[in-house]
C-alpha positions as CSV (number, residue, x, y, z in Angstrom):
1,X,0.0,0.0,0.0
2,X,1.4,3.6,-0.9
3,X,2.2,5.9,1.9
4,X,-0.1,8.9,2.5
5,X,1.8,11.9,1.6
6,X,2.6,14.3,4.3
7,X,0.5,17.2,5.1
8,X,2.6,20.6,4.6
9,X,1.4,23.7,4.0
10,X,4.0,27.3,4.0
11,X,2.7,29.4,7.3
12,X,1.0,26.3,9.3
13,X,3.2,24.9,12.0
14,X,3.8,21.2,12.3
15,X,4.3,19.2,15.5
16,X,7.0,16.6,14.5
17,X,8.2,13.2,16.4
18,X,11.0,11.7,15.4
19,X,12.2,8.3,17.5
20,X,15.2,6.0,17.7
21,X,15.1,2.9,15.7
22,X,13.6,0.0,18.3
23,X,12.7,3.0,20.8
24,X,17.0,2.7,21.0
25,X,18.8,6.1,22.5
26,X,19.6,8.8,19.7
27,X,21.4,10.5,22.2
28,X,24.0,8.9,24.6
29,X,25.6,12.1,26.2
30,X,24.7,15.9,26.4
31,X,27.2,15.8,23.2
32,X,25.1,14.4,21.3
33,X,22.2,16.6,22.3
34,X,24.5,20.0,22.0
35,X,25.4,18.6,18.3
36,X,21.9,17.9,17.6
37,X,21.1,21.5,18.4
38,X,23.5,22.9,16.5
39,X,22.5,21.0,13.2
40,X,18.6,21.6,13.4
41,X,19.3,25.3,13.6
42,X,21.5,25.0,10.9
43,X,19.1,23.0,8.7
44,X,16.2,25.2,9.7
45,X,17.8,28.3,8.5
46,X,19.1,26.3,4.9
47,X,15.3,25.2,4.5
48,X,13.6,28.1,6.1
49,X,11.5,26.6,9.3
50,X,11.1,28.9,12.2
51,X,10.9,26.7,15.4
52,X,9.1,27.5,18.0
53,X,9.5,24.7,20.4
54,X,11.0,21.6,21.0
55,X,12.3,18.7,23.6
56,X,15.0,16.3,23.2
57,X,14.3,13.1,24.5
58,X,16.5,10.1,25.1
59,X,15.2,8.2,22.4
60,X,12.8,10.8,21.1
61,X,12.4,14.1,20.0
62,X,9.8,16.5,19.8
63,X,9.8,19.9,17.4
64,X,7.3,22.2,16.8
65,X,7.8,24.6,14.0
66,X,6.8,26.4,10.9
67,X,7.6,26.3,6.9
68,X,8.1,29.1,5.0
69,X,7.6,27.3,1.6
70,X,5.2,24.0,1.2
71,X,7.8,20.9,1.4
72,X,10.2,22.7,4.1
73,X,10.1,20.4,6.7
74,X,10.1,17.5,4.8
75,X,13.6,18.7,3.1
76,X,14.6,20.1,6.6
77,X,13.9,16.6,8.7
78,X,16.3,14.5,5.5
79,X,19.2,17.0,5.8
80,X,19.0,16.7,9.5
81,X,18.6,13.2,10.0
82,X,21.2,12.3,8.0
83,X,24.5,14.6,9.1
84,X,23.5,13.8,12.5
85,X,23.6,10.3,12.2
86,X,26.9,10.4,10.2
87,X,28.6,12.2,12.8
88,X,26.9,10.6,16.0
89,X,27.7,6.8,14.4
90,X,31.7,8.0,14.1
91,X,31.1,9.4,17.6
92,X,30.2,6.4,19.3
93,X,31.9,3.7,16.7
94,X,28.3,2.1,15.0
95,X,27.1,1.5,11.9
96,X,23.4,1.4,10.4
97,X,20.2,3.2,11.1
98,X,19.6,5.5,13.8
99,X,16.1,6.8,13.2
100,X,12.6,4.6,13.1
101,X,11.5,5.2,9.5
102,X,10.2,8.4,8.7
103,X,9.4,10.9,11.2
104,X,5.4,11.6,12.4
105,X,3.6,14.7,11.9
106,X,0.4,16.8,12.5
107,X,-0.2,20.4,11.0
108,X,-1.9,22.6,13.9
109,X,-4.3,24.7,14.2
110,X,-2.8,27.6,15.7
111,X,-5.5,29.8,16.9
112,X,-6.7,26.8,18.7
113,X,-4.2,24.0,19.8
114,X,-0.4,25.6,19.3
115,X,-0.4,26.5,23.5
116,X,-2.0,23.4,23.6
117,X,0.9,21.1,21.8
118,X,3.3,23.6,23.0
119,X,2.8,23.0,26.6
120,X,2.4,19.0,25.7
121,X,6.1,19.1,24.0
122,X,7.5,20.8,26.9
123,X,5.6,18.8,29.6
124,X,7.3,15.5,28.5
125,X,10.3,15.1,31.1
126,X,7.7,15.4,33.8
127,X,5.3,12.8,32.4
128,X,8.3,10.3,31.2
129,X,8.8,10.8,35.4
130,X,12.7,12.6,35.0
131,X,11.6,15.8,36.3
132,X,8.7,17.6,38.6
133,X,8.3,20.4,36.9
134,X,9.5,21.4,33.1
135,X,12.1,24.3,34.0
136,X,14.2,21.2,35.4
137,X,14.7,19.7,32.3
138,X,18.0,22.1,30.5
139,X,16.9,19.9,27.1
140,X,13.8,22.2,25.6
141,X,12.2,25.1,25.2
142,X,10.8,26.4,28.5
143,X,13.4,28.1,30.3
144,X,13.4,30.1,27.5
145,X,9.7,31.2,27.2
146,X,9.6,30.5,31.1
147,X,12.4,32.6,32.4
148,X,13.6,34.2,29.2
149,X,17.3,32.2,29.0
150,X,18.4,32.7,26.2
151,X,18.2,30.2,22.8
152,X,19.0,31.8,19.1
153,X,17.3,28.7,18.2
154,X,13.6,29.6,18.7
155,X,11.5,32.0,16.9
156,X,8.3,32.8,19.3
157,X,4.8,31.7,17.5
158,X,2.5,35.1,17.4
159,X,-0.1,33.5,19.5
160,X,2.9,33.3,22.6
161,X,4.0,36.9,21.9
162,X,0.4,37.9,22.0
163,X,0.1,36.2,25.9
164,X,1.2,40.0,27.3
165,X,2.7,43.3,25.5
166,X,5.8,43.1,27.7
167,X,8.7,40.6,28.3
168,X,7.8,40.1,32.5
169,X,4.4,39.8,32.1
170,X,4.2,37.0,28.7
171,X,6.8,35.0,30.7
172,X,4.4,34.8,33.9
173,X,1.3,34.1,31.5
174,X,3.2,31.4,30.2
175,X,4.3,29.9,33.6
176,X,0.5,30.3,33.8
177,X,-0.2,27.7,31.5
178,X,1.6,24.9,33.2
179,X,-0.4,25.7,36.3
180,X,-2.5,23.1,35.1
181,X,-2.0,19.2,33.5
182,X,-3.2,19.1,30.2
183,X,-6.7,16.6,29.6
184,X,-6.0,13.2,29.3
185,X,-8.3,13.1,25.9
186,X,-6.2,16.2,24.7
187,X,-3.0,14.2,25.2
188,X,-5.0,11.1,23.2
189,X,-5.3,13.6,20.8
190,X,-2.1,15.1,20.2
191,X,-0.3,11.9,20.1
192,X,-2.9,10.4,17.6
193,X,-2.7,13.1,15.2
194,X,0.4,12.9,15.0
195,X,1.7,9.7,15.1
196,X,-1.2,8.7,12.0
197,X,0.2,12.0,10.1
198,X,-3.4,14.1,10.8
199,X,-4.2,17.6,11.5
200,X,-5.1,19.2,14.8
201,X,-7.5,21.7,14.7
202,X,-11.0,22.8,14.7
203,X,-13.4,21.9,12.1
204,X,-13.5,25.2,10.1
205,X,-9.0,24.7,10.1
206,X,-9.3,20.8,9.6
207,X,-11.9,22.2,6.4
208,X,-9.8,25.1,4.9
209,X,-7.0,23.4,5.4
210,X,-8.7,20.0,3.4
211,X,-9.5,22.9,0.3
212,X,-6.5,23.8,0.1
213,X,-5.1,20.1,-0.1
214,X,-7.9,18.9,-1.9
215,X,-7.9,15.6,0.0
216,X,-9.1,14.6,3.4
217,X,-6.5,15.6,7.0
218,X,-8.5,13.6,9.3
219,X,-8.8,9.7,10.3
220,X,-12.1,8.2,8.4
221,X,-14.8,7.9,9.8
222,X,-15.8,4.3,10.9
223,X,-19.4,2.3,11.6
224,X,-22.4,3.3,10.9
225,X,-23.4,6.9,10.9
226,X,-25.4,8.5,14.0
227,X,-29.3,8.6,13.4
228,X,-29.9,12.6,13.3
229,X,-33.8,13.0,15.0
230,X,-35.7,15.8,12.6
231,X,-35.7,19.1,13.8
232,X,-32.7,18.1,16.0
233,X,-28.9,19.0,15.7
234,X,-26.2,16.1,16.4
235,X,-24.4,17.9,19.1
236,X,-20.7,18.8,18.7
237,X,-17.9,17.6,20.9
238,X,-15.3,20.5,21.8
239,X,-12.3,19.4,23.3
């Protein structure tokens, strides 16, 4: 069966997973992590992504981020993967794959779910169990939208920069977020999106972005379809 090709669109970010072949380690010291770094931001500037967040796993990583031109990613994800593994299988004296096939992605909407799969990327130390509380993890975004450390790497989405006008006040909003753990059915969600290559959004996004596309962004529809009573309208879940 042909693979589904990946939804991209320029201007809509992505939340991408990428994991080690087997669940195996991609990382084996903060080396690895520090060269890993310093070759996304590289590729992201040579394929023109803006990232806004991200976390680096053991075995795992998580990036959130936007193309400038359809097809970005994609090109930006290839070029990655493969100097890094070239460099971390001289490293540490292996050969073969490093990465489990090709990477997972969702498109987002980002008037609705970007905080949303934002805080979820940056919330994964402390429901993997390494950490209590984000800030404690050095490897991803927080500290910087947290605390304001700084990280030439990231490139704020406008919906953070329009938390607060100043710097003081859209660091505490976004503490402000984490105050709380995200829904259970909201994790469900993120994770399904975008580990069966789906979009996350609301049904107006899910629709534009399906006309633009000209194909469906969202899992089919299985069984039979609910019985609408006349003069009734089927309710709408909001998550």
């Amino acid at each position: 069966m042909a693979r589904r090709p990946r939804l991209e669109l320029a201007g809509v970010p992505l939340h991408v997973i990428q994991r080690g072949n087997n669940r195996a380690a991609c990382f084996h010291a903060d080396g690895d992590r520090y060269l890993y770094l310093r070759l996304l931001a590289a590729a992201a500037s040579r394929f023109g992504c803006l990232l806004h967040a991200y976390v680096l796993m053991a075995n795992h990583v998580h990036l959130l981020l936007t193309p400038q031109e359809s097809g970005a990613v994609a090109s930006m994800m290839q070029d990655l993967g493969r100097r890094y593994v070239r460099i971390f299988n001289d490293v540490h004296a292996r050969t073969g794959t490093l990465w489990e096939g090709r990477y997972k992605a969702a498109m987002v909407d980002s008037d609705r779910y970007l905080l949303i799969c934002q805080r979820y990327i940056e919330m994964n130390p402390v429901r993997a169990g390494i950490v209590s509380a984000p800030a404690d993890f050095q490897w991803s975004s927080h500290r910087y939208y947290a605390f304001g450390n700084n990280n030439p790497l990231l490139t704020p989405h406008p919906v953070v920069q329009g938390l607060a006008m100043g710097q003081v006040q859209r660091r505490e909003a976004y503490k402000a977020l984490f105050s709380q753990a995200l829904q259970p059915e909201l994790i469900d969600l993120i994770r399904t999106t975008a580990n069966q290559g789906w979009a996350l959004g609301s049904e107006r996004f899910l629709q534009h972005v399906e006309g633009t596309l000209g194909r469906s962004v969202r899992p089919p529809k299985r069984g039979r379809p609910r019985k609408v009573v006349a003069g009734k309208n089927p309710g709408e879940m909001l998550i």
